[in-house]
N, C-alpha and C positions, 0 to 999 in steps of 0.2 A: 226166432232163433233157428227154425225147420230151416227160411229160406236161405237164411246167411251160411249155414252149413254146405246148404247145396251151391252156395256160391262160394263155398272153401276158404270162407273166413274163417279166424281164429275168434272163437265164441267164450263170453263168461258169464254165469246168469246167477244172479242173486235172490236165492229163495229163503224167505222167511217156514216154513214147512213141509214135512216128509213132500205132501201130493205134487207143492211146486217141485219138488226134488225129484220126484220121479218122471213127471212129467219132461223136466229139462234132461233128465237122462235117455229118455224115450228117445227124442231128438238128436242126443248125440253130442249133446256142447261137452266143448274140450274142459268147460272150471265149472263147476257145480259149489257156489260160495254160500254156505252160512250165516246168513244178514242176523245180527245178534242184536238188532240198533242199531243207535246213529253211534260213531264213536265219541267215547268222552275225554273229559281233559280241559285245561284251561279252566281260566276265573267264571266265562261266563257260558260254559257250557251245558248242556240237559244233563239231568239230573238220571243218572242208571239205577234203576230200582232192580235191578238183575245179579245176581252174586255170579262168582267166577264157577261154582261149580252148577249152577243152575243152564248157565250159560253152556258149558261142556256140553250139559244133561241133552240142550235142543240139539247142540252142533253133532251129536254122536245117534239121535235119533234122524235128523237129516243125511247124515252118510250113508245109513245102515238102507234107508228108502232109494237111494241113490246106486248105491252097489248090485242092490237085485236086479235094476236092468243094465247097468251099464258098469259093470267092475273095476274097469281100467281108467277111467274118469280120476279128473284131478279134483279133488276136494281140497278146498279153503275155507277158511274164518273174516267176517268181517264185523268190524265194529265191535257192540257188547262191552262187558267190564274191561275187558284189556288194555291198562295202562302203560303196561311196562312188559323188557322182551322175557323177562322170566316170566308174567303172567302169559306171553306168547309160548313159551317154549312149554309149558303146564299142560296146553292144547295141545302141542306137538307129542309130548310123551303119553297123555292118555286118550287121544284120540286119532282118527288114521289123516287126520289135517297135515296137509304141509305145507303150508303158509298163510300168511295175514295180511289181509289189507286193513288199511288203517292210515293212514298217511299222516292222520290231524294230531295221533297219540305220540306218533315215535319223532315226526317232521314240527307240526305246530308247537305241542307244550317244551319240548325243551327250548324254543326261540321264546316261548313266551317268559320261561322262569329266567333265560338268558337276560331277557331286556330289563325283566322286572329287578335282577337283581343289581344289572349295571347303575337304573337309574336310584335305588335304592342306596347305593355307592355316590353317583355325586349328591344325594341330597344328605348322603354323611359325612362328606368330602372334608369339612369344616371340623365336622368332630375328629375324623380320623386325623389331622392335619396336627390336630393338640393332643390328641392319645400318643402318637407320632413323639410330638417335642418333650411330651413328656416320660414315656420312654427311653429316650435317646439322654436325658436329663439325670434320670434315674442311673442310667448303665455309669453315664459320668463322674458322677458321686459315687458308685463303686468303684472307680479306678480311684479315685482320690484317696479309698479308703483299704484298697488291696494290699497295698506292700508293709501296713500297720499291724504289729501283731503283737495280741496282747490282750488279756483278760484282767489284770492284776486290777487293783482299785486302783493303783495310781491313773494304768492306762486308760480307764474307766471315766477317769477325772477328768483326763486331755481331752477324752471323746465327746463329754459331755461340754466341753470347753466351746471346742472347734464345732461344733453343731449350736451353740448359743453365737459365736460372735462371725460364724463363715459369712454369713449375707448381713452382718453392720457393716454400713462401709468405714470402716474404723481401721484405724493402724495396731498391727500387732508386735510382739516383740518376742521373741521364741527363744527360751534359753536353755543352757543346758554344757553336759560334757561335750565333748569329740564324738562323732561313734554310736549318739545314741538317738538317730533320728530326724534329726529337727526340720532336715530340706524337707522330710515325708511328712510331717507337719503342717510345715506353708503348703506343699503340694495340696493336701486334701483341703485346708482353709479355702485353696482358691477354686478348687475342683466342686464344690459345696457353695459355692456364693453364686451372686447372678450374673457374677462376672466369666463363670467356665467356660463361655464362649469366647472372650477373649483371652489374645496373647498371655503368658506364663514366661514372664522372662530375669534369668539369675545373674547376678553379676558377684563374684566372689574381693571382695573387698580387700585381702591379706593379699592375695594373689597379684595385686596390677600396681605399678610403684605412684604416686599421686599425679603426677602430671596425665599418666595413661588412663585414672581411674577418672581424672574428669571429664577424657575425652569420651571416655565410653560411656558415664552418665549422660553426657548432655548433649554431645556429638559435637563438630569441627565445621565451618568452612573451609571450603579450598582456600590456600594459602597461609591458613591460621599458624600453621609451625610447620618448620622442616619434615617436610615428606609428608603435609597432607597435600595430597594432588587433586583431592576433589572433595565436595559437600559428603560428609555420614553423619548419618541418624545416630541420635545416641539412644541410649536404654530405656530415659525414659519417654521417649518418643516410639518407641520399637513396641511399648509395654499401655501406649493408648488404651484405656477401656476395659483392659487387664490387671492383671496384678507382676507389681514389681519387685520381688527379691534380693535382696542385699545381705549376703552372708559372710559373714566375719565383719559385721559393721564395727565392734569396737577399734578395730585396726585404721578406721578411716584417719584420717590429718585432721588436725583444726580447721586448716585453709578451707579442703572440700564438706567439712560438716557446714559450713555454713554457708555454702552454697546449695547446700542438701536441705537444711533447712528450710528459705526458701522457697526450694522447687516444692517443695513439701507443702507449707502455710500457702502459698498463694499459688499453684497447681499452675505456675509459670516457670522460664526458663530462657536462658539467651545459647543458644552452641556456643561454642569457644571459637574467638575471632567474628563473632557476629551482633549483629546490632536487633535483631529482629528477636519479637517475644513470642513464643510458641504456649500456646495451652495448651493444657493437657488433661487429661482425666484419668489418672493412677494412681493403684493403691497401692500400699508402700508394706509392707510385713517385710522384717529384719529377724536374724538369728546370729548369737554370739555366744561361743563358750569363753567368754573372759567377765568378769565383773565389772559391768560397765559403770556402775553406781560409781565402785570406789572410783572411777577412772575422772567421775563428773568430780567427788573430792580433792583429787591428786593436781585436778585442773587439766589432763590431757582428755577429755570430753566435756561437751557442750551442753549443762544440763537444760538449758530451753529444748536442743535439739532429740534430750535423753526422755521428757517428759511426750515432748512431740511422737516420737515412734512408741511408747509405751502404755497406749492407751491402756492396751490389755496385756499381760505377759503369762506365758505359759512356759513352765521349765518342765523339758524332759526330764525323767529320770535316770539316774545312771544303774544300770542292770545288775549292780547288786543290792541295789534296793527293790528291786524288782524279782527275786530268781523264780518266783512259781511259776513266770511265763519263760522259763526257758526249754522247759520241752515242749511249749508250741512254737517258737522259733528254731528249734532244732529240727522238728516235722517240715515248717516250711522252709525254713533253706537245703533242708535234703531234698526234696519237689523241685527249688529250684536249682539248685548242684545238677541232677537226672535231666535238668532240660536244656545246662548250657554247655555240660562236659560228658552226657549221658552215661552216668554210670549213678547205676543204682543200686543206692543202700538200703539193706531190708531195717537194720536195727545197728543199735549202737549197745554195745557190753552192758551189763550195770555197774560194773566198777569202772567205767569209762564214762557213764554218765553221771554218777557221783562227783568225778571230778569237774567235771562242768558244772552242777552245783555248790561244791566248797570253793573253786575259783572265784578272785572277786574281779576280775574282770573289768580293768583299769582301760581297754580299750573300745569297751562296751559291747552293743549291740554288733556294732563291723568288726571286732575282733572274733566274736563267736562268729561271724561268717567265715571270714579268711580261715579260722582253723577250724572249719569244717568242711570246706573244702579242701584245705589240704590234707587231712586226715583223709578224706575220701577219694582223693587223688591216688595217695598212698601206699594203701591197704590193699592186699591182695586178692583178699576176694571181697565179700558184699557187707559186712559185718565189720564195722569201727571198732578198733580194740584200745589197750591204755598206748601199746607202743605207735601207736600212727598217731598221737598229740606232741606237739615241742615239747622240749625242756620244762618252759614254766608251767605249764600243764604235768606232765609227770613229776613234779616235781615237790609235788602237795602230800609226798609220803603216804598214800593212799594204796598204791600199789609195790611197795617194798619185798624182795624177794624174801623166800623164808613164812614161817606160820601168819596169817591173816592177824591184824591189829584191830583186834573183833571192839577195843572200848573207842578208836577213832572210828568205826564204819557205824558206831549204835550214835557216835554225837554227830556224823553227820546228816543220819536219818533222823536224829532229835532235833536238830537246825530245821530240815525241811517238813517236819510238820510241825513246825510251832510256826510256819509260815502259813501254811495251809490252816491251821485252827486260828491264826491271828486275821487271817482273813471272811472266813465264816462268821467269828460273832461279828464284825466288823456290818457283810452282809445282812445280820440277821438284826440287829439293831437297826439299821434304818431300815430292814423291811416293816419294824415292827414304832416306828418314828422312835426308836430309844425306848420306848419303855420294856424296862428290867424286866418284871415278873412277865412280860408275854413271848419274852426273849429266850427266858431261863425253860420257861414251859417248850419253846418250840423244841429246843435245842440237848432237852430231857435233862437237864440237870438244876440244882437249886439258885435261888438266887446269891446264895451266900457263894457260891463255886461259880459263878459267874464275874461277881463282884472282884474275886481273887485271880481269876485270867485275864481283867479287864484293868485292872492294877499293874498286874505279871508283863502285861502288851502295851502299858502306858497310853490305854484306847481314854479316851474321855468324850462327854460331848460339850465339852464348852470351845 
């Protein structure tokens, strides 16, 4: 080291003790370094029986030999417990160190946890591939099940329904008013089965006159009629693998239910003006608010083709058979009113919302949305009041000018919890499979006062 100096190299000398340390500073080398060990790190490197502040202990009695001849001398750290740059920087704050060597701790182990973890990744590739599908599967069955709102039993009942028959591949038959649902229905049916990945395709049956309604079932060659100009796919060709919706099917024709048929029983089909047989692989769920039964009676439906789509039927309910879920559809269409017209409602009156529970509500579910949007359209500031609802809305003498009509505002809070108490025993009965005395116990009252609500709600279990 004497001679490299007098040959005006730039020197660093790595001493494990005070004497090498002074000795290197006698000399005059520009680093005077701390050898603390070999550096550690990695799966298969020596084993450091040296703690971080033992370590300090030598590196700060090696300076201390080193300063008495040579002051101005750069002191460094090598090796030792030093993992990591806070275990570096620990050296830095309590000792007169200003820097580390180490190259294998800060350079090697992070490539080695790098590669380790990569190859750790493709040998999970497989797992993560199906945690992945499953996932992505998961999310889709919550979209199925988003725009559904409702706690009541009945809703209860659908949900239970549509989670038993979503993945049979069976025909369903979705019944019900105008207003109360039904597309959101099949939506979640086909969102829920193993079909989610495929196509979701609606064809509104009232809507298309029958000539048009077969073209768009079955599709057309060119030439087949005036103004086809070229080959279309029909719906159920569009709806391959999927699920195919036909809504307002009681409105179909004789002529096309039995070509619907059919496509139906034998998951074949000819286009219209063609000769050629297409299979297919679609499943079929229909929705009708009209009584198709009677309509099989009357003779303008096909009951072969009635029993065919009706494997399973599920009939919405109409919303005044339902009203305890209307202050959670009132919650979510004010969320969704604030996200497509942004304005946002804190709250709705309580004699504002009275009236939304004495309404029976002939338009159903999409009526309560339309006049709740328009009420929040209206209203001047954030706060729904009785004057921002139509006519048939204010019109339920609820809100009458002059003293409050306190024996209609006590029947209609006595309407709404005899909804709310007809629903709890309801609950508490099958939580308890029916039996009486553990129902009566839950619920703290006797069984004879049980007996008499259970009467009074027309509950029974047979």
């Amino acid at each position: 080291m004497k001679t490299a100096k007098e040959k005006e190299l730039f020197t660093i000398a790595f001493v494990f003790n005070e004497e090498q340390a002074e000795k290197m500073a006698q000399v005059g080398v520009d680093v005077i370094c701390a050898h603390l060990s070999w550096t550690v790190g990695g799966e298969n490197s020596i084993v450091q029986r040296t703690s971080l502040e033992e370590g300090l202990g030598i590196a700060k009695r090696i300076f201390q030999s080193a300063k008495k001849t040579a002051p101005d001398s750069f002191l460094m750290v090598y090796g030792g417990p030093i993992k990591t740059p806070e275990q570096a920087a620990f050296f830095y704050q309590n000792s007169s160190a200003i820097g580390y060597i180490g190259g294998s701790s800060f350079e090697r182990i992070p490539t080695e946890i790098i590669i380790r973890e990569t190859t750790d990744n493709f040998k999970n590739y497989e797992k993560l591939i199906k945690e992945n599908e499953m996932l992505k599967k998961e999310l889709i069955k919550k979209k199925g099940f988003d725009e559904i709102v409702g706690q009541s039993r009945a809703m209860q009942e659908i949900y239970d329904i549509i989670n038993k028959v979503a993945d049979k591949n069976i025909n369903v038959l979705v019944k019900g008013e105008s207003g109360t649902g039904k597309e959101l229905i099949v939506r979640a049916i086909h969102y829920n089965s193993s079909r989610y990945k495929g196509p979701f395709i609606k064809v509104n049956c009232a809507a298309l006159p029958d000539s048009v309604l077969e073209s768009e079932l079955f599709g057309h060659e060119k030439g087949a009629f005036t103004g086809a100009i070229q080959r279309r796919l029909g719906r159920f060709e569009l709806a391959n693998h999927g699920t195919l919706f036909l809504d307002e099917i009681g409105e179909m024709t004789l002529k096309t239910q039995a070509k619907l048929l059919r496509a139906i029983q034998e998951q074949e089909f000819q286009r219209v003006g063609g000769t050629e047989t297409i299979k297919i692989d679609t499943r079929i769920i229909c929705a009708t608010n009209v009584d198709i039964l009677k309509g099989v009676k009357e003779g303008t439906f096909r009951e072969d083709l009635y029993y065919r789509i009706n494997v399973v039927s599920i009939e919405t309910p109409p919303l005044r058979r339902h009203k305890e879920d209307i202050f959670l559809l009132v919650n979510h269409f004010l969320q969704t009113i604030e996200k497509e017209f942004g304005k946002k409602i804190k709250r709705i009156e309580p004699a504002a919302f009275d009236m939304l529970m004495e309404y029976d509500w002939p338009g159903n579910v999409r009526e309560l949305k339309h006049i709740l949007e328009r009420a929040a359209i209206l209203t001047e500031g954030d706060v729904i009041k009785v004057e921002d609802f139509p006519y048939q809305i204010r019109n339920l003498g609820l809100a009458n000018p002059g003293p409050p009509d306190h024996s209609q505002i006590l029947k209609t809070v006595g309407k709404r919890q005899e909804i709310y108490e007809k629903e709890l025993i309801l609950d508490s009965l099958e939580k308890f499979n029916w039996n009486r005395n553990k129902t009566a116990e839950y619920l703290g009252i006797t069984r004879r006062t049980l007996y008499n609500k259970m009467t009074k709600f027309g509950i029974s279990d047979s």
